[in-house]
VOGU-3710 file (C-alpha; in Angstrom, 3 decimals, decimal comma):
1> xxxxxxxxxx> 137,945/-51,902/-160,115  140,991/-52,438/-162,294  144,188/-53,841/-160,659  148,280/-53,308/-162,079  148,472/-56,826/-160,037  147,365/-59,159/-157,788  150,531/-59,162/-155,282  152,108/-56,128/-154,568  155,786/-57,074/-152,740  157,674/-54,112/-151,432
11> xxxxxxxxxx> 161,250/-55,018/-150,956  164,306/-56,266/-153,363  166,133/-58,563/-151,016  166,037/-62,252/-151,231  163,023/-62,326/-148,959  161,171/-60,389/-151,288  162,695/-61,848/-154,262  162,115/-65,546/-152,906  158,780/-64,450/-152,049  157,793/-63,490/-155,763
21> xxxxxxxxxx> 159,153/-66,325/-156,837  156,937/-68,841/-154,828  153,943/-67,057/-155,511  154,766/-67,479/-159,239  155,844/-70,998/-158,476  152,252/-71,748/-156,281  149,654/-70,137/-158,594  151,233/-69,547/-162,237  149,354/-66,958/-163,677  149,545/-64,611/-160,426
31> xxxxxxxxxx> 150,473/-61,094/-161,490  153,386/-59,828/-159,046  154,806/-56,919/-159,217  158,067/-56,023/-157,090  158,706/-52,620/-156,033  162,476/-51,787/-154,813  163,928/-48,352/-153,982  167,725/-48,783/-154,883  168,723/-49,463/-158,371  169,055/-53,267/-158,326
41> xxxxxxxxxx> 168,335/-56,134/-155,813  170,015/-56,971/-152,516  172,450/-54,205/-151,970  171,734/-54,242/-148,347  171,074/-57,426/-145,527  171,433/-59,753/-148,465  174,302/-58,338/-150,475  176,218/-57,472/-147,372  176,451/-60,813/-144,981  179,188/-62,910/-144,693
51> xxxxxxxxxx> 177,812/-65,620/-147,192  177,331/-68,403/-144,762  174,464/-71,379/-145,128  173,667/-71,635/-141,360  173,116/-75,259/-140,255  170,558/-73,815/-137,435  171,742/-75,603/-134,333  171,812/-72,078/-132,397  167,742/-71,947/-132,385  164,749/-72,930/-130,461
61> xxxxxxxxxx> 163,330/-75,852/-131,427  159,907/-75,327/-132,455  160,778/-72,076/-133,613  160,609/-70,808/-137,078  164,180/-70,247/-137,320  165,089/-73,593/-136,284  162,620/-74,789/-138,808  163,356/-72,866/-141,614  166,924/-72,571/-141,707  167,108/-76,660/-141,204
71> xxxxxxxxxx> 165,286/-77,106/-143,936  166,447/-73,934/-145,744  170,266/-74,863/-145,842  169,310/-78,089/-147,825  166,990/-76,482/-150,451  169,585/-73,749/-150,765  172,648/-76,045/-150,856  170,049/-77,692/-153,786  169,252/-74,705/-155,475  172,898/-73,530/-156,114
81> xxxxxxxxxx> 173,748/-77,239/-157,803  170,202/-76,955/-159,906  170,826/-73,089/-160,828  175,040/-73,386/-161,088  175,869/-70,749/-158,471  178,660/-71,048/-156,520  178,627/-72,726/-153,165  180,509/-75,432/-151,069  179,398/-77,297/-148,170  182,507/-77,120/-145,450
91> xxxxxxxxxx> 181,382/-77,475/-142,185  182,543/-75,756/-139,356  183,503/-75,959/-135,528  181,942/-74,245/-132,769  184,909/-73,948/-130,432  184,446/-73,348/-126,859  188,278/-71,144/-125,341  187,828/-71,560/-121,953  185,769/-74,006/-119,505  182,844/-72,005/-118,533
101> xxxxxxxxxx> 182,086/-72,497/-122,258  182,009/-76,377/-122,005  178,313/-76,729/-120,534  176,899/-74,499/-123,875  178,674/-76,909/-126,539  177,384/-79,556/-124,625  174,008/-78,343/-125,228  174,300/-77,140/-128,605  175,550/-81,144/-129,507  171,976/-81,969/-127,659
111> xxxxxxxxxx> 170,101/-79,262/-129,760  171,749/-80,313/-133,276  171,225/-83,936/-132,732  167,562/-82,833/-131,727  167,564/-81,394/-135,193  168,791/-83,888/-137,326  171,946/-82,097/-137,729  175,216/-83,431/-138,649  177,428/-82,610/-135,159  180,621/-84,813/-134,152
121> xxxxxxxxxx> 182,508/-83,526/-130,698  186,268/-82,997/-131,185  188,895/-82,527/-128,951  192,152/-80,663/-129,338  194,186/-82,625/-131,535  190,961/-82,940/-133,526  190,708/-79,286/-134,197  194,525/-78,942/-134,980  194,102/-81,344/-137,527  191,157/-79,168/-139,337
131> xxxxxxxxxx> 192,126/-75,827/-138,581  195,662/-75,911/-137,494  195,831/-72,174/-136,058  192,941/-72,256/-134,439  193,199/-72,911/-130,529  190,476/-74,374/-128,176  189,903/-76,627/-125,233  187,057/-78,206/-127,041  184,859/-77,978/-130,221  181,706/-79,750/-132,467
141> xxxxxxxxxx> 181,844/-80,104/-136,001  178,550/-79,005/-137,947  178,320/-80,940/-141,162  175,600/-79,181/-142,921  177,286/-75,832/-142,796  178,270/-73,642/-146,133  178,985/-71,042/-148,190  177,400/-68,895/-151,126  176,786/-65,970/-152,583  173,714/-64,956/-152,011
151> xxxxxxxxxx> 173,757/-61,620/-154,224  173,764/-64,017/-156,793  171,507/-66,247/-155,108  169,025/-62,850/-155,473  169,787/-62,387/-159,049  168,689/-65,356/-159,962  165,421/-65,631/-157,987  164,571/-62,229/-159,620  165,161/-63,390/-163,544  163,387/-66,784/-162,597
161> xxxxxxxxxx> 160,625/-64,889/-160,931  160,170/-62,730/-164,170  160,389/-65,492/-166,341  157,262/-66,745/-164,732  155,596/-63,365/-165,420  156,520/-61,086/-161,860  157,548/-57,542/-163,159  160,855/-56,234/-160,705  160,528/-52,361/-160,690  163,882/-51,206/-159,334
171> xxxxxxxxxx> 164,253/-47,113/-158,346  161,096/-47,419/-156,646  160,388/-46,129/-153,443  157,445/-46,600/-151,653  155,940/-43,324/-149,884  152,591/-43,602/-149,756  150,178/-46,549/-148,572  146,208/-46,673/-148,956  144,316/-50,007/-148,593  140,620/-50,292/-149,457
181> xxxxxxxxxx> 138,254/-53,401/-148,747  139,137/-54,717/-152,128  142,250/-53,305/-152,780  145,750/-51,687/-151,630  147,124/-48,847/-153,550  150,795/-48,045/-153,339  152,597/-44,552/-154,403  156,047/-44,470/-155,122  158,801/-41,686/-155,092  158,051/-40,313/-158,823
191> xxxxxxxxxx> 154,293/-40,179/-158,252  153,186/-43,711/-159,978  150,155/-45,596/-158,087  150,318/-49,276/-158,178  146,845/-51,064/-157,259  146,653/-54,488/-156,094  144,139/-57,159/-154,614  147,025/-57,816/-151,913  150,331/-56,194/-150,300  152,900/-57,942/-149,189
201> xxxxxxxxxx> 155,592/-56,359/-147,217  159,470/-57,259/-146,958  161,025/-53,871/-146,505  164,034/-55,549/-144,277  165,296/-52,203/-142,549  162,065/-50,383/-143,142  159,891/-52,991/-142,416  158,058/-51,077/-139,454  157,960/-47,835/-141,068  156,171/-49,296/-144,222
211> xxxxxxxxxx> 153,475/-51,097/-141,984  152,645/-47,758/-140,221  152,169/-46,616/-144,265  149,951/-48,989/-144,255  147,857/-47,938/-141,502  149,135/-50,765/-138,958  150,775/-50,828/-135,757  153,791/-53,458/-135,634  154,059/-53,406/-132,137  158,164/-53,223/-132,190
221> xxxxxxxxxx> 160,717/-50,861/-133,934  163,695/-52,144/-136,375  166,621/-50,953/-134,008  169,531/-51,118/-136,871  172,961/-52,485/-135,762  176,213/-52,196/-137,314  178,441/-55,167/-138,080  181,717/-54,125/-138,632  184,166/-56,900/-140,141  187,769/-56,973/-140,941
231> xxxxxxxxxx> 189,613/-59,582/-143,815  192,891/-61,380/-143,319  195,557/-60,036/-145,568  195,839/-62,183/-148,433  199,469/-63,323/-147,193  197,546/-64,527/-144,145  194,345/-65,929/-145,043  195,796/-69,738/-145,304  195,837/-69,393/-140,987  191,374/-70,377/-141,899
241> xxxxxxxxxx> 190,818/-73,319/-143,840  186,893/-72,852/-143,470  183,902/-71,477/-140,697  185,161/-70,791/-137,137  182,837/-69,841/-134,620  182,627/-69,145/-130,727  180,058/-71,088/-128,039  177,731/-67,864/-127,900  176,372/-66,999/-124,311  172,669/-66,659/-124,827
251> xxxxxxxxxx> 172,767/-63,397/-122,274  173,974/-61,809/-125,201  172,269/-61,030/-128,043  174,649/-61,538/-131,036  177,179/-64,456/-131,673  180,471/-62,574/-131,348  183,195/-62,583/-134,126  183,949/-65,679/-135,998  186,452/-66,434/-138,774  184,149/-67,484/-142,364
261> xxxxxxxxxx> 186,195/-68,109/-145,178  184,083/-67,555/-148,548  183,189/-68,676/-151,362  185,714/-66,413/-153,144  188,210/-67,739/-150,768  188,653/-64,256/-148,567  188,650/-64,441/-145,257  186,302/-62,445/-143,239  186,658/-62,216/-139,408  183,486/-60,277/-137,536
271> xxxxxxxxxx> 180,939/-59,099/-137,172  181,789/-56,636/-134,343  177,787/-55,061/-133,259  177,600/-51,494/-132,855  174,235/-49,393/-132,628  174,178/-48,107/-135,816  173,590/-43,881/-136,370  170,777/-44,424/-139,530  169,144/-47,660/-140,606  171,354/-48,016/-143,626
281> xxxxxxxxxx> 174,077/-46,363/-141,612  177,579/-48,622/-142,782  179,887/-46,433/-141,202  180,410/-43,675/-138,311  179,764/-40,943/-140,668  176,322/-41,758/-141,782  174,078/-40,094/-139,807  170,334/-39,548/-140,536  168,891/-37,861/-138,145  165,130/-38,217/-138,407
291> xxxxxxxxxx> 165,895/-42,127/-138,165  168,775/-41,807/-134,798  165,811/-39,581/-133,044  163,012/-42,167/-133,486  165,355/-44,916/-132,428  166,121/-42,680/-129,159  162,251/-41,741/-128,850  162,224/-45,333/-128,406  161,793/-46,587/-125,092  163,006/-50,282/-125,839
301> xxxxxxxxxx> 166,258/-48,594/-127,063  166,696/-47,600/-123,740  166,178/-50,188/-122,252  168,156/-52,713/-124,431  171,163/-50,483/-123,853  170,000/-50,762/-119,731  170,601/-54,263/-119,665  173,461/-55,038/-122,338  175,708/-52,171/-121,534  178,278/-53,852/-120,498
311> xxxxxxxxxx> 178,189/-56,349/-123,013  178,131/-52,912/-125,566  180,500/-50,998/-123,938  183,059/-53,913/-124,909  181,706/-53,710/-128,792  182,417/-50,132/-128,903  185,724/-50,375/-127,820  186,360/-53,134/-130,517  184,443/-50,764/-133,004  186,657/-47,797/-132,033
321> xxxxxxxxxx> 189,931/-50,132/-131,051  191,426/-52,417/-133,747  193,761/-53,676/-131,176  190,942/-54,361/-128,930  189,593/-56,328/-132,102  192,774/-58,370/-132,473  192,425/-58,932/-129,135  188,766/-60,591/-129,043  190,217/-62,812/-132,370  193,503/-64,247/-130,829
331> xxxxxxxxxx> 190,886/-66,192/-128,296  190,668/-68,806/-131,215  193,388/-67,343/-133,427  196,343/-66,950/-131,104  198,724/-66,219/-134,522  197,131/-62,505/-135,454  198,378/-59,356/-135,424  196,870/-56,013/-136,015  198,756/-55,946/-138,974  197,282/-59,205/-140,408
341> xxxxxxxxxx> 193,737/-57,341/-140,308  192,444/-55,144/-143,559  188,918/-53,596/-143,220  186,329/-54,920/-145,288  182,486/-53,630/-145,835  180,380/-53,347/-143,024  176,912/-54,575/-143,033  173,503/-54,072/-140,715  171,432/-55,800/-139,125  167,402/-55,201/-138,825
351> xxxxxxxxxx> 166,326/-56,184/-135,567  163,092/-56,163/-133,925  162,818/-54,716/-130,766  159,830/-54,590/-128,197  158,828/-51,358/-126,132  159,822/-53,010/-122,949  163,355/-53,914/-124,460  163,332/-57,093/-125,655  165,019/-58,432/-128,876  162,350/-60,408/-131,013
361> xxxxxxxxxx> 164,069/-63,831/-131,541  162,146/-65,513/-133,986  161,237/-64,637/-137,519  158,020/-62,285/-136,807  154,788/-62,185/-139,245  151,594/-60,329/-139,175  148,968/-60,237/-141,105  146,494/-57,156/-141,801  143,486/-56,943/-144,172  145,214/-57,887/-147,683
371> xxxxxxxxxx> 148,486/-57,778/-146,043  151,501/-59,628/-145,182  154,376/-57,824/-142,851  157,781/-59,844/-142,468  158,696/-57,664/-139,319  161,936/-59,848/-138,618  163,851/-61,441/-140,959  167,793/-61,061/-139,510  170,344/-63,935/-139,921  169,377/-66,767/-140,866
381> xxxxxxxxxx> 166,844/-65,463/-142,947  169,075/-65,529/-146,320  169,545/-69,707/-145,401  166,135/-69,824/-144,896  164,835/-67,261/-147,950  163,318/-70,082/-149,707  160,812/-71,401/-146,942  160,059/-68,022/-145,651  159,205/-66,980/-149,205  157,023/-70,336/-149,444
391> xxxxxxxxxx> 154,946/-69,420/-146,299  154,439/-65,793/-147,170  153,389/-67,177/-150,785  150,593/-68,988/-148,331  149,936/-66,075/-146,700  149,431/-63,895/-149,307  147,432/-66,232/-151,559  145,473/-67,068/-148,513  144,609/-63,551/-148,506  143,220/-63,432/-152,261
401> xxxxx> 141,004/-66,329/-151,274  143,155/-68,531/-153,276  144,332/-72,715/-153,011  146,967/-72,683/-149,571  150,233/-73,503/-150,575
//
């Protein structure tokens, strides 16, 4: 049988892209071929976070995240300074507003310093001396904490991937899946068939519904969320110096709003979560509604919203509230006003979800007959593109019978 390539990748983002790359990188000579629906890469997850190189003190030890995002941040701090993209190590505080909080920064000081990262406990005068607007009873500073852009970050894994020999086929949609013994054929949109000795799939937001075209059953459902941010006028965006976060309460699911100022120097204050109506659904009005009646038809939607509603009810009314906003933001920024607050492009978030409700908290593989599935790849994943695209490199050559990476 005749093959168009060896490694098939479906997906455009910088898991994809990073992916390509380190299969390029492992086994030069490996013919990869990218497929990507919209017309260029990472104009979703990846083009649409707030730019931040997470330290990852917030995860399980043991866990991939934890793993790959510690060692991620350095190798992408590394790769901006190699490739000359813009980036700049600040640090930022964690800073606990009231004392219930104190207990959690006290354990994220014993989880950092169980990861070998950078943390220092301030007090108040300490955090008025960094970020002189910012109010708290307490805070830790996280030393290995950053900014890029990691658009550009995708770019350039893309032309370095092709340089190597990958072919990126942008404006191509996957529809169709059919895996042999010795093969996996792949239709797209316009009617081409792709053939390749091995698949590998990092579809982001679609990432479920492209395993079931492959004839596999993920076992969980991307449940899309909304994160809705808002900038500081440019008058006020000297009240953030750098990356301002809250202690998060691990009975929630998301981290709350935080203050990031970016690489281009805006600063971005968010993400407010909100179920979101499609799976590329940025604002109210997008509504697909094939996509909003599987998410109902599934039961774990159901029963996330069971056991979170209050904790949902009060994103909501920041979603449909910007006073309500202001309100959640004057915890650590006592000095804004509605008025300081501009709205700036949402983004969402793919998460896995389990039938019986439960949010998948780790970066999630599986592996099928000449397959690889990235089922979860939400925040931190862009920190951590580079060692995720390293083990599904050893995944996928694995799966050609080729040298482990």
């Amino acid at each position: 049988m005749s093959y168009d390539c060896d490694v098939l990748v479906i997906g455009g983002g910088i898991v994809g892209l990073s992916s390509a790359y380190a299969i390029t990188r492992a086994a030069p000579g490996t013919r990869v071929v990218v497929l990507e629906k919209e017309p260029g890469p990472a104009l979703h997850q990846t083009g649409r976070n707030s730019g931040v190189i997470h330290s990852g003190i917030y995860y399980r030890p043991g866990s991939y995240k934890a793993q790959f995002a510690v060692r991620g941040a350095a190798e992408m701090v590394r790769f901006c300074a190699e490739q000359g993209l813009p980036y700049e190590v600040t640090g930022k505080l964690i800073v606990a507003t009231g004392r219930e909080e104190l207990p959690r920064l006290h354990a994220l000081v014993q989880r950092g310093r169980e990861h070998g990262i950078p943390v220092r406990e301030l007090g108040p005068a300490q955090i008025a001396e960094r970020e002189p607007a910012v109010r708290g009873l307490a805070a830790i500073h996280v030393g290995s904490t950053g900014v890029c852009d990691y658009g550009a970050v995708a770019r350039r894994l893309a032309r370095l991937a092709a340089e190597a020999g990958a072919s990126i086929r942008y404006g191509a949609e996957v529809r169709a899946i059919a895996r042999r013994s010795s093969s996996v054929a792949v239709r797209t949109a316009e009617g081409a068939v792709l053939r390749a000795r091995a698949l590998v799939n990092c579809a982001g937001l679609h990432s479920d519904r492209v395993a079931r075209l492959a004839g596999d059953e993920p076992g969980m459902r991307i449940v899309p969320f909304r994160g809705e941010y808002y900038a500081l006028a440019p008058s006020r965006a000297g009240l953030v110096r750098g990356l301002v976060y809250p202690v998060p309460d691990p009975a929630f699911p998301f981290l709350g709003v935080h203050l990031t100022r970016g690489i281009d120097g805006q600063v971005h204050i968010g993400p407010n979560a909100v179920p979101a109506l499609a799976r590329e659904g940025y604002d109210w009005r997008t509504l697909r509604p094939a996509e909003l009646a599987g998410t109902l038809a599934f039961p774990g939607s159901w029963r996330i919203a069971r056991r979170h509603w209050r904790y949902g009810a009060g994103e909501l009314r920041r979603s449909l509230s910007k006073r309500a906003f202001t309100e959640a933001v004057r915890r650590m920024l006592p000095e804004v006003s509605p008025a300081d607050l501009v709205p700036a492009p949402a983004g969402v978030r793919a998460q896995a979800v389990l039938p019986d409700g439960g949010l998948v908290d780790d970066f999630l593989f599986a592996e099928a007959p000449r397959t690889v599935h990235v089922l979860n790849a939400p925040s931190p994943a862009a920190t951590a593109s580079l060692p995720i695209g390293r083990e599904v490199a050893r995944r996928a050559l694995a799966a050609l019978g080729m040298v482990r990476v």
